[in-house]
C-alpha positions in Angstrom: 42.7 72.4 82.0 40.5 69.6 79.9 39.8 72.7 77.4 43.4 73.3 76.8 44.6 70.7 74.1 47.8 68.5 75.4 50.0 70.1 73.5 49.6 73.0 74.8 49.2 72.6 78.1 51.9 73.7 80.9 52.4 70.9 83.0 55.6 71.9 84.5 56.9 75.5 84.6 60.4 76.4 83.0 62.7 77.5 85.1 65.5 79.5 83.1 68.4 79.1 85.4 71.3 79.5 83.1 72.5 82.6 81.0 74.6 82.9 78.3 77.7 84.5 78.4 81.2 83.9 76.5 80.0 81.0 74.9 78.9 79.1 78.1 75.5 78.6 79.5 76.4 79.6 82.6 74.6 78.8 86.1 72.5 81.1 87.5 72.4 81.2 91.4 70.8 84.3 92.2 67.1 85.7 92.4 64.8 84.6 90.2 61.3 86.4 89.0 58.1 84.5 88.1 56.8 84.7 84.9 53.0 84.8 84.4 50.4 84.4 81.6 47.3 86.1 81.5 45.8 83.0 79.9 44.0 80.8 83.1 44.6 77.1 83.1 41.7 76.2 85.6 38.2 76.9 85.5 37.8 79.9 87.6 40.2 82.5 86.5 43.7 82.6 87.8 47.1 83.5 85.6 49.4 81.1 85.1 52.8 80.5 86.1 55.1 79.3 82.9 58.3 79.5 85.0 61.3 81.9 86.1 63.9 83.9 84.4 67.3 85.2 86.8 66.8 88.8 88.4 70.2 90.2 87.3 71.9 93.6 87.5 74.9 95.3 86.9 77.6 92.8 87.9 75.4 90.3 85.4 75.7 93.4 82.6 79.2 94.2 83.3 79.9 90.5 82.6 78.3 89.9 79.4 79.6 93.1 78.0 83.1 92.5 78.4 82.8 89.3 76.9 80.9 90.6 73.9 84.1 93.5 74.2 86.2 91.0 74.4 85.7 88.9 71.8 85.2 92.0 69.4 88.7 92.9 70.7 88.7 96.0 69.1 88.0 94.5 65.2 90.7 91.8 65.9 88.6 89.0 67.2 88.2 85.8 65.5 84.7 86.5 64.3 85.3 90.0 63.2 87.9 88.7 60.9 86.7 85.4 60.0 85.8 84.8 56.4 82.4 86.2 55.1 81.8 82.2 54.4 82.6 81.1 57.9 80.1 83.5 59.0 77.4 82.1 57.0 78.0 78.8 58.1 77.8 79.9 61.7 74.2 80.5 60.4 72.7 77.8 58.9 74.3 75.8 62.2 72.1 77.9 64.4 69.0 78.1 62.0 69.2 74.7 61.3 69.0 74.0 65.1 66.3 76.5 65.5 64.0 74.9 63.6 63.7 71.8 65.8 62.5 74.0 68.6 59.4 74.9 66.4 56.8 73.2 68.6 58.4 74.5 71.8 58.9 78.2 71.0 55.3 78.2 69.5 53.7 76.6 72.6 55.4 80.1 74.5 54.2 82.7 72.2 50.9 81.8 72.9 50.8 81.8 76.3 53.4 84.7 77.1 51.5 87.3 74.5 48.6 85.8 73.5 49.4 85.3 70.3 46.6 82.6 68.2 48.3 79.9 66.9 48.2 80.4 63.2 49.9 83.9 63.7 52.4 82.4 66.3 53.3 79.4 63.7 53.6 82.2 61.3 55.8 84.1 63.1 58.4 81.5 63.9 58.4 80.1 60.0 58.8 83.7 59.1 61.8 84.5 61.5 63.3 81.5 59.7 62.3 82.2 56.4 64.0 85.8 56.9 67.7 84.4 58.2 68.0 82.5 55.0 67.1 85.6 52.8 69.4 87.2 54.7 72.4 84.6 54.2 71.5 84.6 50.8 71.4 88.7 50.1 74.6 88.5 52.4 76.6 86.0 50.1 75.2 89.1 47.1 76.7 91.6 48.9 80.0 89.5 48.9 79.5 88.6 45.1 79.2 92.6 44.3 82.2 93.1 46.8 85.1 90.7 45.9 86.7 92.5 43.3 89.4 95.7 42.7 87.7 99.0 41.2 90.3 101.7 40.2 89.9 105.4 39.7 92.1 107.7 39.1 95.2 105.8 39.2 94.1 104.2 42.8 93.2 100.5 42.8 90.2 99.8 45.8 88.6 96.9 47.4 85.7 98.4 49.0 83.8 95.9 51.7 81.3 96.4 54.1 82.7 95.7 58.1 81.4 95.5 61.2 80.7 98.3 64.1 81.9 96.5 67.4 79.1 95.7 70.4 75.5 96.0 69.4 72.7 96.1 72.6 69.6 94.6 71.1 66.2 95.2 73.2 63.4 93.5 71.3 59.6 94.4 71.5 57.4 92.1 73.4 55.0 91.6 70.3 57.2 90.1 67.7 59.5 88.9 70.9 60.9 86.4 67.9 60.8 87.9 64.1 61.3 91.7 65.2 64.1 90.8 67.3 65.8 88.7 65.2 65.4 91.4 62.7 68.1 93.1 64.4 70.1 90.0 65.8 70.6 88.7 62.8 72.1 91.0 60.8 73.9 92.4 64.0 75.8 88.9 64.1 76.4 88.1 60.6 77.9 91.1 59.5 81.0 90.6 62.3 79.6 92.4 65.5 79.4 90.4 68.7 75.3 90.9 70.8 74.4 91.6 74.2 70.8 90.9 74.0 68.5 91.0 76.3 64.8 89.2 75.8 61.3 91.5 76.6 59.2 91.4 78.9 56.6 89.9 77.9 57.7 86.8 75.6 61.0 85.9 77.1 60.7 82.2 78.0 60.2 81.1 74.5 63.7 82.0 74.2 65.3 79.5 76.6 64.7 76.6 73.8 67.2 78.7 71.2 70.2 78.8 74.0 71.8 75.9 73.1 72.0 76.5 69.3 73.4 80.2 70.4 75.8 79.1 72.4 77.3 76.0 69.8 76.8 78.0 66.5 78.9 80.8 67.3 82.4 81.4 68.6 82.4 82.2 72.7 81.1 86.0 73.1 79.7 86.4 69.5 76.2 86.2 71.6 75.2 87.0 75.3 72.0 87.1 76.4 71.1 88.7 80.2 67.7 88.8 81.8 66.4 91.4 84.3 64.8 94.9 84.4 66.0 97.7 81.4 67.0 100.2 83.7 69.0 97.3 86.1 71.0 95.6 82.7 70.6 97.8 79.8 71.6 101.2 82.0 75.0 100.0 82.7 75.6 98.5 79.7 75.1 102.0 77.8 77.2 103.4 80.6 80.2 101.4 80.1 80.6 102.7 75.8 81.5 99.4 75.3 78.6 99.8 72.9 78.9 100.8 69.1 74.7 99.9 68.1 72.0 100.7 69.9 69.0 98.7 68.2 66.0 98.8 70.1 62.4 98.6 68.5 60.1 99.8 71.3 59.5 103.3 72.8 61.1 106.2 72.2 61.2 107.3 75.6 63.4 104.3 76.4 65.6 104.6 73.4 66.1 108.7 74.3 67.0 107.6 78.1 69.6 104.7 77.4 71.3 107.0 74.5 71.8 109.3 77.3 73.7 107.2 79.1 75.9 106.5 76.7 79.6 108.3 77.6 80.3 109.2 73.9 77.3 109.5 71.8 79.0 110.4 68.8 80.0 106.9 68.8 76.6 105.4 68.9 75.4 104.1 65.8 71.2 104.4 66.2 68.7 101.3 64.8 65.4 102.1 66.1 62.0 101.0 65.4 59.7 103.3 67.6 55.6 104.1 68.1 53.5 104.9 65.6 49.8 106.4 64.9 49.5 104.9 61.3 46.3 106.6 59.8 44.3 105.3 57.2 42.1 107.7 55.0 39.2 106.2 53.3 38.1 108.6 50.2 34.7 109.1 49.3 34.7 106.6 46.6 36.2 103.8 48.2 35.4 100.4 47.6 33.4 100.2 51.1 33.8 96.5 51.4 37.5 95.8 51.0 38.1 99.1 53.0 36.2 97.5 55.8 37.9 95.0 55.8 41.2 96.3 55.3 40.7 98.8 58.0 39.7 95.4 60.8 42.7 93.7 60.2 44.6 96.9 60.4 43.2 98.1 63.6 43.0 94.5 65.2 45.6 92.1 63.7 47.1 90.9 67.6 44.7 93.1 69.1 45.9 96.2 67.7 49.1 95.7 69.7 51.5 96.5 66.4 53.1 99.6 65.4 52.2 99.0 62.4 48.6 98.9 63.1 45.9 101.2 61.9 45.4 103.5 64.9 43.3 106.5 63.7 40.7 106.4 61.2 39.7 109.2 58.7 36.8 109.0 56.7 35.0 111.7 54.9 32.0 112.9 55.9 30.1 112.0 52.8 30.4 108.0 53.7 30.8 108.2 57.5 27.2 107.1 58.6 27.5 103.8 56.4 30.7 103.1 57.0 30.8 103.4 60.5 28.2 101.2 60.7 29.0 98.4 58.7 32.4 98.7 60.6 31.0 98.3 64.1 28.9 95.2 63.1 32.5 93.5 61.6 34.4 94.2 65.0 31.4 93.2 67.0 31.4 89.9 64.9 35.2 89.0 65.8 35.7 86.2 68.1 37.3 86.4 71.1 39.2 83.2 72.9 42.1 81.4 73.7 45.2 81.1 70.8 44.7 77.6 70.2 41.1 78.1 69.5 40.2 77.4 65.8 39.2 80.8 64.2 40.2 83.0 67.3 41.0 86.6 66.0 41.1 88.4 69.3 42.7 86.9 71.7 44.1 87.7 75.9 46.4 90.7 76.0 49.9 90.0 77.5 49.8 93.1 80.0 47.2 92.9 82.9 47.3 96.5 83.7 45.7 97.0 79.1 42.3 96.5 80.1 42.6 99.5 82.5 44.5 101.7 80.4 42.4 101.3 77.7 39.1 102.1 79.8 40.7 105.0 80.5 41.0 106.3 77.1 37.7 105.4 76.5 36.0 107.3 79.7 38.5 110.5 78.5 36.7 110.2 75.0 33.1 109.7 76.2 33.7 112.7 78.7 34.7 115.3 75.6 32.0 113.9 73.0 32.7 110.5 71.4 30.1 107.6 71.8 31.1 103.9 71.8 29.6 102.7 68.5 29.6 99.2 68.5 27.2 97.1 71.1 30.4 94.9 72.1 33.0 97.5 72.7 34.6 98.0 76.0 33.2 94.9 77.2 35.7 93.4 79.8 37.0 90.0 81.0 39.8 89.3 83.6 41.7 89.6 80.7 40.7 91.5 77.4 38.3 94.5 76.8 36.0 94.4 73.5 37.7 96.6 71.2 35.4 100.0 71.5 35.0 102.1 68.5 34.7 105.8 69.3 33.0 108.5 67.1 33.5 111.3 67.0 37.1 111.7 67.8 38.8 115.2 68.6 42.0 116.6 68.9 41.3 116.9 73.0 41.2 113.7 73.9 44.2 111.1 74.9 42.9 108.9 72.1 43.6 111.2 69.5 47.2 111.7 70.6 48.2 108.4 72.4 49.8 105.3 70.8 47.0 103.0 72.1 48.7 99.7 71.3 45.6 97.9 71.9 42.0 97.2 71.3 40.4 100.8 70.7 39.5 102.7 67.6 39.1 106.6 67.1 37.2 107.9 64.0 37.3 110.7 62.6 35.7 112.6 59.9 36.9 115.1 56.9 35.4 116.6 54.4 38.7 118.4 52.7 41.5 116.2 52.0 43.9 119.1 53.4 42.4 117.9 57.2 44.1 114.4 57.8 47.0 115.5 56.0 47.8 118.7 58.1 47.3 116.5 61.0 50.0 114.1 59.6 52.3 116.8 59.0 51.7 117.8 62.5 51.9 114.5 63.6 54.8 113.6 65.8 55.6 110.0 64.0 55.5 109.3 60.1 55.5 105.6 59.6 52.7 104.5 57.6 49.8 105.5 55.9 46.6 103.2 54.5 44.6 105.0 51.5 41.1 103.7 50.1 40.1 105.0 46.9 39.8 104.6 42.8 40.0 108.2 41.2 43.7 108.2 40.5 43.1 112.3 39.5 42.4 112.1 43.1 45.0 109.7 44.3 47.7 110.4 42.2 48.6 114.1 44.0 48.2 113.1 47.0 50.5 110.1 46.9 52.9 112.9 45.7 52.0 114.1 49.3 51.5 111.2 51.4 55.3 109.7 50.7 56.9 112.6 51.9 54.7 112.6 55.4 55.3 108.8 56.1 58.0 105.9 54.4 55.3 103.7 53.4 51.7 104.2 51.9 49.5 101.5 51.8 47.3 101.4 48.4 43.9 99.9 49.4 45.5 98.0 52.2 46.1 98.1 55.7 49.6 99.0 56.9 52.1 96.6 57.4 55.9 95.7 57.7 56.5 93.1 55.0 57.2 91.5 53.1 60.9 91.7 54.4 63.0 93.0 51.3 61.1 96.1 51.2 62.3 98.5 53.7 61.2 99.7 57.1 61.7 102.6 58.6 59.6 106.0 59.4 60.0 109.6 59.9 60.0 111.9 63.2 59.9 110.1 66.0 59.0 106.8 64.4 62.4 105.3 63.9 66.3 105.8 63.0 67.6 104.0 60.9 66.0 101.4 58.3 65.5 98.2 58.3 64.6 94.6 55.5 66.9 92.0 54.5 68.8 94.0 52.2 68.9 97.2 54.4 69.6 96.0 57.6 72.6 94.2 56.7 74.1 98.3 55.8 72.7 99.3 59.1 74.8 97.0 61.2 77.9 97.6 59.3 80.2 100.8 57.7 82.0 100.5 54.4 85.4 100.2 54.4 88.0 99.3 52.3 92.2 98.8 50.9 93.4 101.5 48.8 97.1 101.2 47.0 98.3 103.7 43.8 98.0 101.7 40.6 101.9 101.3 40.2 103.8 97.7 39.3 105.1 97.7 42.8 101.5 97.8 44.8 100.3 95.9 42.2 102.8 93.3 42.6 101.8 92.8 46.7 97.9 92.8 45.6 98.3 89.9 43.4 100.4 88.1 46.0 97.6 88.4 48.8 95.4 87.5 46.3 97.3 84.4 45.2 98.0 83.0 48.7 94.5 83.8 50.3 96.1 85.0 53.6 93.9 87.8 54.0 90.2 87.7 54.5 89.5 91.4 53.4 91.5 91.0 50.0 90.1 87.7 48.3 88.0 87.6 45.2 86.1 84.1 46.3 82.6 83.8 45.0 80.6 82.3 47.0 78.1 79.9 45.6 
């Protein structure tokens, strides 16, 4: 415990013993499950217990979707109507509170998913950073909105409205920014949440309750806890739901959608696996490829699905390349998130280390070798990031979604090779390509952008910064997602049409004289 500095330390664990439902943080009197941390507090290894969250099921999910139902009411509820300004206000009240739980919500990440300090801080001034972009492209999207177009003799006022109940499942690796990539836009465009935390990195949201529950109006925002298939099945079962928006797995997003009673009424945001390749050309600039292609495979220990899970490098450079690679990983250091310099760092899920030996024994057992002195190397808690050369098409390495510390290489000597396997590829995401010769470069980025929604020039993959969108192809999402986009995904256009005649025209300027309509005003908002 003397290694861990005081302000990290857990001296008391939280117990989470209220839930929020219809705008009260309600009691919780049931079951409770222990939440651990892989990081040990002692000196011989032991996880950690950081608290309890409530064990709930479906009378808990039955609950928190009516009252999100309920205060949708069918587009009538007060939020759904309210004034794009009153919205926004809602906002800045909850950021505004959100911010004073920095040190708090911090302190969580790192010990619920391992995540180093500087990337935790990053995350939560991020999160932040990205609910004020998106008030401010919200108050544009009123701006562009508040006014009458006519055509052909019919005057319009054309607005973008809300969907109704949105389930949000976030991903246990960005349990903060990625989620709050789909609250947020979820609440500020009109449509009341039922959200329910991840596994791994639910905790470190029990210090934003409060500023949930006194920001918005009572059932804007309900948060359950428990098992998927326990809440989250008989939410989708009631269609009481409008929004599915789940970044995780696809399996899980295919088996809720399922349960849904009326699927053509299911609006789809998902952000699902990935095999991001990068492709390292025979005249690439070996050293910032290297490095590129380190932080792309091991940023969080790989656990991103934006990170650089296969490797393609042409035959001609392989030998020198692989080599100077091995010796950067093997140079990383590994330790606890509040250690200065730590770039690897404990994995969240006990039961990694195994899985990834596994795809590393498959591998070995059909040809590849372990480059790198360091890799596969275990601890209670983390395996060495192994490298393995050469990679085939056989093995569960070349097919899998490792979403963790391993690294398949492959070479090519035509071009044609890694992109047929792209096209063949079940998931289209992202792409990372090292090279100069733009005679080269320049056909197949004519390629590449039609096999994937984002390629990466000379840099590893990545999801921001958060105007641009994000999204993929195949099985790699629905839907897309940035400030900008987002705020479309969670709503529909819809709008007031009346002939252009002197009577119409007469009732239009009326509403907008008295302001008794919150659709039909031409306020800017500043």
């Amino acid at each position: 415990m003397s290694t861990i500095p005081n302000a990290f330390q857990i001296t008391t664990p939280l117990v989470q013993d209220t839930y929020l439902v219809n705008g009260e943080l309600k009691k919780w009197e049931g079951v409770f499950s222990s939440v651990y941390s892989t990081i040990s507090s002692t000196d011989t290894y032991a996880p950690t217990l950081l608290g309890s969250i409530p064990t709930m099921g479906e009378a808990e999910a039955e609950e928190v979707v009516a009252a999100a139902s309920t205060a949708y009411d069918n587009g009538q509820g007060l939020w759904p109507t309210m004034k794009v300004i009153d919205r926004i206000k809602c906002m800045e009240n909850f950021v505004a509170q959100m911010k004073l739980t920095r040190t708090e919500v911090v302190k969580f990440l790192m010990w619920e998913i391992g995540k180093s300090l500087g990337d935790s801080e990053k995350e939560f001034d991020r999160t932040v950073e990205y609910i004020y972009d998106t008030i401010e492209d919200y108050k544009q999207l009123d701006r562009n909105n508040a006014r009458f177009t006519k055509s052909q003799g019919v005057n319009a006022m054309v607005r973008r409205g809300p969907l109704g109940v949105v389930l949000c499942l976030g991903p246990y690796n960005y349990p903060l920014n990625e989620t709050f990539s789909l609250l947020i836009p979820a609440i500020i465009m009109g449509n009341t949440v039922v959200f329910k935390p991840a596994k791994h990195g639910v905790l470190l949201i029990s210090p934003l309750l409060e500023a949930f529950r006194s920001s918005f109006p009572k059932g804007v925002i309900n948060i359950v806890y428990g098992r998927g298939r326990d809440v989250a099945s008989p939410i989708m079962k009631s269609g009481k739901i409008s929004i599915l928006a789940l970044i995780g797995n696809s399996k899980s997003a295919i088996a809720l959608q399922d349960q849904h009673p009326n699927k053509n009424r299911l609006r789809l945001i998902l952000g699902l696996e990935a095999k991001n390749p990068a492709i390292i050309l025979p005249d690439a600039d070996l050293d910032l490829a290297i490095q590129e292609c380190v932080t792309g495979t091991l940023s969080f220990n790989g656990q991103r699905c934006t990170a650089l899970k296969v490797l393609y490098v042409h035959e001609s450079i392989a030998e020198e390349f692989n080599m100077r690679f091995s010796a950067k990983v093997d140079a990383l250091p590994f330790g606890n998130p509040w250690e200065a310099g730590v770039l690897l760092t404990p994995l969240p899920e006990k039961e990694k280390p195994d899985y990834i030996q596994e795809l590393i024994d498959d591998a070995k057992s059909k040809g590849a070798s372990v480059l790198n002195a360091k890799g596969g190397k275990r601890t209670e808690n983390y395996i060495f990031p192994a490298i393995l050369y050469p990679v085939n098409k056989t093995m569960r390495l070349y097919h899998e979604e490792q979403f963790g510390p391993v690294i398949p290489i492959l070479t090519f000597k035509d071009i044609q090779e890694p992109l047929n396997d792209m096209a063949e590829s079940n998931y289209g995401q992202q792409v990372s390509l090292f090279g100069r010769d733009i005679k080269t470069i320049a056909p197949l980025i004519d390629t590449l952008v039609n096999l994937v929604c984002r390629v990466n020039l000379n840099s590893s993959c990545q999801r921001g910064p958060d105007i641009y969108p994000f999204t993929g192809r195949k099985d790699s999402a629905v839907g897309t997602l940035s400030i900008h986009d987002a705020l479309r995904s969670f709503s529909i256009r819809t709008f007031v049409a009346s002939k252009d005649n002197a009577y119409n025209n007469e009732i239009l300027q009326a509403l907008l004289n008295s302001k008794e309509s919150n659709f039909i005003n031409t306020d800017y908002i500043l």
